[in-house]
C-alpha positions in Angstrom: -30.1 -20.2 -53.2 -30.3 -24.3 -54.0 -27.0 -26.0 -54.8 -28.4 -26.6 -58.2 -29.3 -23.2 -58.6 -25.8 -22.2 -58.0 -24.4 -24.6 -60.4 -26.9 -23.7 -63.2 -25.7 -19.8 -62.4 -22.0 -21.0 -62.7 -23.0 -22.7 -66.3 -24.3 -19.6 -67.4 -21.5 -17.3 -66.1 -19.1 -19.2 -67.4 -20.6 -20.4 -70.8 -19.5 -16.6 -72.3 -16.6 -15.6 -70.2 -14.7 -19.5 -71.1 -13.4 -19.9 -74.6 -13.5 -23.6 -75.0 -15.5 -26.9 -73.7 -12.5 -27.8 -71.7 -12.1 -24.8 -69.8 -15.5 -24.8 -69.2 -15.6 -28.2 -67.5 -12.4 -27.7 -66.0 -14.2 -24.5 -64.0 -17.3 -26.6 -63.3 -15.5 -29.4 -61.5 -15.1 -27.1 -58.5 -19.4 -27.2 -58.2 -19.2 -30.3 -59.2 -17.3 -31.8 -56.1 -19.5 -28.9 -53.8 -22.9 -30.9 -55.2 -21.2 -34.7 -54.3 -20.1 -33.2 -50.9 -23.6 -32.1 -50.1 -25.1 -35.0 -51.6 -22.8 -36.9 -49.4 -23.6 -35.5 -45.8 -27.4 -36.1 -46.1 -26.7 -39.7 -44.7 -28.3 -40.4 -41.9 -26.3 -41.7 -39.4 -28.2 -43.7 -37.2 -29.2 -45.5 -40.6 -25.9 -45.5 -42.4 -22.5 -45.3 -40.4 -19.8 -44.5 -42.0 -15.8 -44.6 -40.2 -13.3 -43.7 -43.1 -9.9 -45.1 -42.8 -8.3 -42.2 -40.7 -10.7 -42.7 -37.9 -10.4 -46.6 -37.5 -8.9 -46.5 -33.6 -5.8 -49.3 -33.6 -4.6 -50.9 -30.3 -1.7 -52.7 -29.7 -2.5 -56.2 -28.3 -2.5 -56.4 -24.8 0.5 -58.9 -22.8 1.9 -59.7 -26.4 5.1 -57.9 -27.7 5.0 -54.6 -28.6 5.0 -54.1 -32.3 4.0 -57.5 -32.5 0.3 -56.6 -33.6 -2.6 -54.2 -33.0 -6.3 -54.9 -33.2 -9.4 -52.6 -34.5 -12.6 -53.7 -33.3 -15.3 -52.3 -36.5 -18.1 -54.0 -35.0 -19.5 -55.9 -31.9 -16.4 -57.9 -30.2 -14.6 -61.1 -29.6 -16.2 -61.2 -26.0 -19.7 -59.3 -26.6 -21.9 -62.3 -27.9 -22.9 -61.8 -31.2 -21.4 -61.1 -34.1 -18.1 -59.5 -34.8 -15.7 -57.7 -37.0 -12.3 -57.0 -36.2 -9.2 -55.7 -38.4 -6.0 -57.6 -37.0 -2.8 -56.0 -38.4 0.3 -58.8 -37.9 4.0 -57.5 -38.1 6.6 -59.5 -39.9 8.2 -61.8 -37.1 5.1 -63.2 -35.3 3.2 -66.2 -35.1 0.5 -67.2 -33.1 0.8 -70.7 -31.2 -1.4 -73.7 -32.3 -5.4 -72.3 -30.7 -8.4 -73.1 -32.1 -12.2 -70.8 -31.5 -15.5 -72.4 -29.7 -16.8 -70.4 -33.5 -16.1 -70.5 -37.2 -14.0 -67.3 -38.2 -14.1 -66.1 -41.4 -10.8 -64.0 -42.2 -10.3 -61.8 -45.0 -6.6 -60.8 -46.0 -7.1 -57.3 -47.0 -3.0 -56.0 -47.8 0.2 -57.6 -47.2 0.3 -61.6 -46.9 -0.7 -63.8 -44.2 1.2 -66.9 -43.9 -1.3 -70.1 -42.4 -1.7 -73.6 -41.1 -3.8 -76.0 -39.5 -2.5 -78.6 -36.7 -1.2 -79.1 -33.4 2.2 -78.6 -34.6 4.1 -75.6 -34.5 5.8 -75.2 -38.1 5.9 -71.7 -39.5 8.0 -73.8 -42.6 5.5 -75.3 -42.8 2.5 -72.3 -43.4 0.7 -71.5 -46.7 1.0 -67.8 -48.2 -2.2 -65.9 -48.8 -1.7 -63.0 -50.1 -4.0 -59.6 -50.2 -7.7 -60.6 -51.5 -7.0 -64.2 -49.8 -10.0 -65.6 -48.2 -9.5 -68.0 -44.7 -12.4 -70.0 -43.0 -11.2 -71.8 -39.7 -13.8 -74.3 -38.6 -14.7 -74.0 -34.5 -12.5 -76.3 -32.7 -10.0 -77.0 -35.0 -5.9 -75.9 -34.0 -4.4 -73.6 -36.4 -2.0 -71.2 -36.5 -1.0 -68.1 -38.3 1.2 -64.8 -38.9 3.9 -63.1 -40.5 6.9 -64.1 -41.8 10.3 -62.7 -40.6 11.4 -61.9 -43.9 7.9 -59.7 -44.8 8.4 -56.0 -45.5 5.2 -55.1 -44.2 2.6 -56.0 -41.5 -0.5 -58.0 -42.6 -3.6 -56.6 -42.6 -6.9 -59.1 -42.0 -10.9 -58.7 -41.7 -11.9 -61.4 -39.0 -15.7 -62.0 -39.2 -17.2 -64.4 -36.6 -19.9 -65.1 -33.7 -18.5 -64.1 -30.7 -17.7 -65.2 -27.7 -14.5 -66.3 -29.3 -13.2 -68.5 -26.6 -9.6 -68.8 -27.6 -8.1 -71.9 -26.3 -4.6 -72.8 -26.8 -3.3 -76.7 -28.0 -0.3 -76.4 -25.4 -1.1 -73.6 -22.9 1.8 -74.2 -20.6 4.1 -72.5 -23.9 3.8 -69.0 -25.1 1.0 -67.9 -26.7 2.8 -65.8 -29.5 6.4 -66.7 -31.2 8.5 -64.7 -32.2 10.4 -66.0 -35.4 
């Protein structure tokens, strides 16, 4: 039997044995979720992928302090040319150091607030708050800088879109590459 033969039978079972409109929709919604469901896994995957929030794979950055930040690579990378786009999530209490990209990166703050600046400088007074729906474009080969705030009480969640490779290069790299605030 179709799904939509199923559902018509439930309409008709249930049109004499429920007493009222609402009780009828109330026991249709059950179908109704069962028809979106199979609607939903006739995607084709190698046309449509689809990686819901539970699946997203976080890794703490490598030689930076732990619980200092992790990073989600969504698609491409920051050393595979081409384009990328990576979720950065920054705890409250670090910064990055002045650096600046051989690429324009286009950064989207998606929850919590980033705090920003542009310079050789290091002056997290100094940073600009943008919070959640905040929109960031750092132009190639300009020195910036950017993170969390000590007194935040939650990490920072940003989409970083961009052509990769990335080629990090810090203003001053004889200092650390990360502060802690």
């Amino acid at each position: 039997m179709h799904l939509v033969d199923e559902v018509f039978a439930g309409l008709v079972a249930c049109r004499d044995a429920c007493a009222t409109r609402r009780q009828l929709l109330l026991a249709l919604l059950p179908l109704a979720v069962l028809a979106t469901a199979a609607q939903a896994s006739k995607i084709n995957p190698s046309e449509t992928a689809i990686t819901l929030p539970n699946e997203i794979s976080w890794v703490a950055w490598s030689g930076l302090p732990p619980h200092s930040g992790e990073m989600a690579t969504l698609y491409g990378g920051l050393e595979k040319p081409g384009p990328y786009l990576v979720l950065m999530k920054w705890y409250p209490g670090y910064m990055s150091a002045p650096h600046s990209y051989a690429t324009d990166r286009l950064s989207l703050v998606l929850s919590g607030t980033w705090w920003v600046n542009s310079g050789a400088d290091f002056d997290p007074d100094a940073t600009v708050p943008v919070p959640a729906g905040g929109f960031i474009r750092r132009v190639a080969r300009t020195p910036h800088y950017d993170g969390v705030k000590k007194s935040a009480e939650v990490p920072a969640v940003i989409a970083l879109f961009g052509i990769a490779p990335v080629e990090l290069q810090l203003v001053d790299p004889i200092k650390p590459a990360w502060r802690q605030l």
